[in-house]
N, C-alpha and C positions, 0 to 999 in steps of 0.2 A: 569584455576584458576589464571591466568594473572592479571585477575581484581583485585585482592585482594594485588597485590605486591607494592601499594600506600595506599591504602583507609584503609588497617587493621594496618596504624603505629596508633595503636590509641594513643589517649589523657591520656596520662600515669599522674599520680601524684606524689606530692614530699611527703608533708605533707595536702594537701588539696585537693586531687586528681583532681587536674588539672595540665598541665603544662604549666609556664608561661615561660619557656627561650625556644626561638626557639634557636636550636643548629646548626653548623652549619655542610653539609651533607646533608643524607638524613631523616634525622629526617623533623617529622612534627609536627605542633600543629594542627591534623586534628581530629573533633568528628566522633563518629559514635556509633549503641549501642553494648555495649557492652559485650561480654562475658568473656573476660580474659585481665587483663595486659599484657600478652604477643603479640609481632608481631608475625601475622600468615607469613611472606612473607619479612623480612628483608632484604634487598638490593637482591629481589630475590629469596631467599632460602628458601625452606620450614620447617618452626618450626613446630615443631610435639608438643612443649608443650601448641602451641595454641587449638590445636583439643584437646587434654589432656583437658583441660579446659572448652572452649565451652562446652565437651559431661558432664564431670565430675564433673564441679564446683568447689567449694571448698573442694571437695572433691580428688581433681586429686593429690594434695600433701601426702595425706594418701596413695593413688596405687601408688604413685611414692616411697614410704619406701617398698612396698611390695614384694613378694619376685613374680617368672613368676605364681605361683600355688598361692601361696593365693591372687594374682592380680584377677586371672579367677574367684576364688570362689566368693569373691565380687562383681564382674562384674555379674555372674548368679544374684547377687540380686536384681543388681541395673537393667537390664534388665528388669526383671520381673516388674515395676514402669513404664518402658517406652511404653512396651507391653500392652496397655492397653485395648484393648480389650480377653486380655490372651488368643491367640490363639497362642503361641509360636512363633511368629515372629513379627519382626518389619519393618513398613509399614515409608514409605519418608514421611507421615504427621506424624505420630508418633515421628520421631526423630526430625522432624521440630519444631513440639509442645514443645518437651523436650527441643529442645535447648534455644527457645522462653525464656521460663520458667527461664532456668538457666543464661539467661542473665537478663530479670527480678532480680533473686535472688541476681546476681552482684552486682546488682545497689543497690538491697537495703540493701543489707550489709553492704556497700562500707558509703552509708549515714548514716546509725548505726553506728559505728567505729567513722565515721568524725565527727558527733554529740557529741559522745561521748568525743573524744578528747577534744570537744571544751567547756568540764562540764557541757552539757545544758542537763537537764531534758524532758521527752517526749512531755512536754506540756510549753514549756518555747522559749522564743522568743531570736533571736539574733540579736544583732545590730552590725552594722559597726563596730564602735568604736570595741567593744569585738573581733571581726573576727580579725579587721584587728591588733589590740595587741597580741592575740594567735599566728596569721598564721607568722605574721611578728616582734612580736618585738624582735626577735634575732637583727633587723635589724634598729633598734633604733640609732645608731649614722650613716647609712647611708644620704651621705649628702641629702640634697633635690635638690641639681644641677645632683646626681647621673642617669642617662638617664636611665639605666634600671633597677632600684627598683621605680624610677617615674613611667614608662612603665606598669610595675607589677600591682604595687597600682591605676592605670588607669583602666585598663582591670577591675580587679575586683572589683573596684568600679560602674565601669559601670554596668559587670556583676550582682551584688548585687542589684541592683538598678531594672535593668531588671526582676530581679526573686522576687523580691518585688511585687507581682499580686495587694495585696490592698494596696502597696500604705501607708503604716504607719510607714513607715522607719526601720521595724525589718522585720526577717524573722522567721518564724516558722518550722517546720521541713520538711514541704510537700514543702518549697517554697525553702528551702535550698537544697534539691532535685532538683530544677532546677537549681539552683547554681552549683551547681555539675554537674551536667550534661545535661545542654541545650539543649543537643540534644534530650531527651525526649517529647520536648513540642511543639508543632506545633508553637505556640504564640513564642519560642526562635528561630526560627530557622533564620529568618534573623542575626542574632546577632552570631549564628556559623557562618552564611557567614562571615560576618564584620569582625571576629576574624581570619579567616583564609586570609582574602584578607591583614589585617593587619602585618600577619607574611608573608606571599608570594608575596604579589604584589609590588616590590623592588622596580618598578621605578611609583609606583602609578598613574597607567592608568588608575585605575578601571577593567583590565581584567588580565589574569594570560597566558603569555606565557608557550612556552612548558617547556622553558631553567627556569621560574619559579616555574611550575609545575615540576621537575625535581629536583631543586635544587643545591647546589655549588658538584660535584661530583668529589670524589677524582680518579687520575689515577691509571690502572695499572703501576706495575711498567717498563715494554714494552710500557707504554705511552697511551695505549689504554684504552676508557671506558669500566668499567664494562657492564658481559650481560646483566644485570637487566637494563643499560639505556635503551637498545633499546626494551625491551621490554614496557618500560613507552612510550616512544615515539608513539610509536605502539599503545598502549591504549590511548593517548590523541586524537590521529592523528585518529584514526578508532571508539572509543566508546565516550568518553569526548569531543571533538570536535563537537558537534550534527550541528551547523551550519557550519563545515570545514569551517570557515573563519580563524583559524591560529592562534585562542586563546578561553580562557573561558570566559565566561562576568558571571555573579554573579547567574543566571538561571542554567547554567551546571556547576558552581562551585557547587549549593547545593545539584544538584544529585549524585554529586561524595562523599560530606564529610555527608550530612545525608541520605544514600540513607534508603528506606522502611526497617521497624524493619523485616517483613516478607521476606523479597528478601534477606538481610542475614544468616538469619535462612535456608530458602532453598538452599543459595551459598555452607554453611557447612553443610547441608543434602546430598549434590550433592558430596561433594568434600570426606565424608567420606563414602559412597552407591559407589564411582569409584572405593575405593579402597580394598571394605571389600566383597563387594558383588559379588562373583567370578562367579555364575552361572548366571549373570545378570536377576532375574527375580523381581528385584524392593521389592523383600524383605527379611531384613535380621534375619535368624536363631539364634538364642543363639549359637549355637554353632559355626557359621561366623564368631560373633562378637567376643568370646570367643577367639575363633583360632587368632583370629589378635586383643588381647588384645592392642599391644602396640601401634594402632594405636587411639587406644578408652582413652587409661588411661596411659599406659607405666610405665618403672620400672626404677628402679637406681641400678645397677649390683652391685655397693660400697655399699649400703645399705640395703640388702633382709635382712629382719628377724630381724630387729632394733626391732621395737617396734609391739605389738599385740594390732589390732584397732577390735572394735568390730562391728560386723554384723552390716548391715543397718537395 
């Protein structure tokens, strides 16, 4: 699961679910689809509230109030939706399907909400002007010599512009969707390159070293790099290097930040069937899943038994 200790910093948002300030670290402004704001793989370490997510949706905040017993009960139901040929068990295209779905559901949530924020009606077009007054005008006496609120208002002008399909200077809601999230559309994905070669390519080659691909990396305090560098190194050096010439050129940068919706869906079918599925026979029991709730949904020990949510 090494592969995922770069590619899942996804493209978090502030107020326009995107991120425009590259930070400095390891942070990234890299797309991919998504299922959860959360890092599965943070300088290495595995977040459990990414899996939380991916499995559970918007729903993983609900099993996270709940208490170890009405976590399971819930889980029996939400199973029973995944299982979908109801033969008591669930099959690696099954949860694959499921997860597919529930990053699906991300997105379109995520463009609901943002929509919304931005007062527009289901069938009501948005223009520049209005975006970028909402998203931006806190930011109204920033100067115009300021380098990165210029930078900002660039990008998403571009972006805007791009997710514009017809071309009539407003976006509609399906196109604001690509706004959002370019990584959706086969027709954006150059434009995720361009954005990412943008934030990483520092001394503008046109290719992304490894020490780029890696980013400014803080020491331990014994002076030595974290373990997570060497395991990036390891993945540029062995999987992301496809021509081992010693850098990315713009081709294996976009297998890294868009790879296939389906190869992440089965990365987190794999990663969650390693660790739930004890008798390895490729498919898991209600009662598997059940037994290793927290690795499906998880709890908050400070909070069992807050509030009572109702059945699926």
């Amino acid at each position: 699961m090494k592969c995922f200790a770069l590619l899942l910093l996804c493209l978090c948002a502030l107020s326009n679910a995107h991120e425009e300030a590259h930070a400095d670290g390891h942070s990234r402004h890299v797309h991919e689809h998504q299922a959860s704001d959360e890092e599965h793989f943070p300088e290495g370490e595995h977040n459990p509230e990414y899996d939380h997510e991916a499995f559970a949706g918007d729903e993983a905040k609900e099993f996270a109030e709940l208490s170890p017993e009405e976590s399971k009960a819930k889980l029996r139901t939400l199973v029973v939706k995944i299982d979908t040929d109801g033969n008591g068990k669930v099959t690696r295209a099954e949860m694959s399907t499921w997860i597919t779905q529930t990053m699906k559901k991300y997105i379109y949530d995520d463009v609901k909400e943002q929509w919304k924020n931005l007062k527009k009606q289901e069938s009501q077009l948005l223009s520049w002007d209005e975006y970028k007054n909402v998203t931006y005008g806190y930011m109204e006496g920033a100067s115009d010599d300021d380098e990165s609120y210029q930078s900002v208002i660039t990008r998403d002008l571009r972006r805007f512009k791009r997710a514009d399909s017809d071309k009539d200077e407003l976006l509609s809601k399906e196109e604001f969707m690509l706004f959002l999230h370019p990584e959706e559309s086969a027709d954006m994905k150059d434009l995720v390159i361009e954005e990412t070669m943008d934030d990483l390519d520092k001394d503008k080659d046109g290719f992304l070293s490894v020490e780029e691909y890696i980013g400014t990396v803080s020491k331990e305090e014994d002076g030595s790099e974290p373990e997570w560098v060497a395991s990036e190194r390891e993945q540029f050096n062995e999987y992301r290097d496809e021509n081992k010439d010693g850098k990315l050129d713009k081709a294996e940068v976009g297998k890294w930040v868009i790879p296939p919706e389906d190869n992440h869906a089965t990365e987190e079918t794999k990663h969650l069937f390693d660790q739930a599925d004890k008798n390895k026979d490729d498919e898991l029991t209600i009662e598997e899943i059940v037994d290793n709730h927290e690795i499906f949904v998880g709890s908050q020990a400070t909070s069992y038994g807050t509030l009572l949510h109702e059945e699926l």
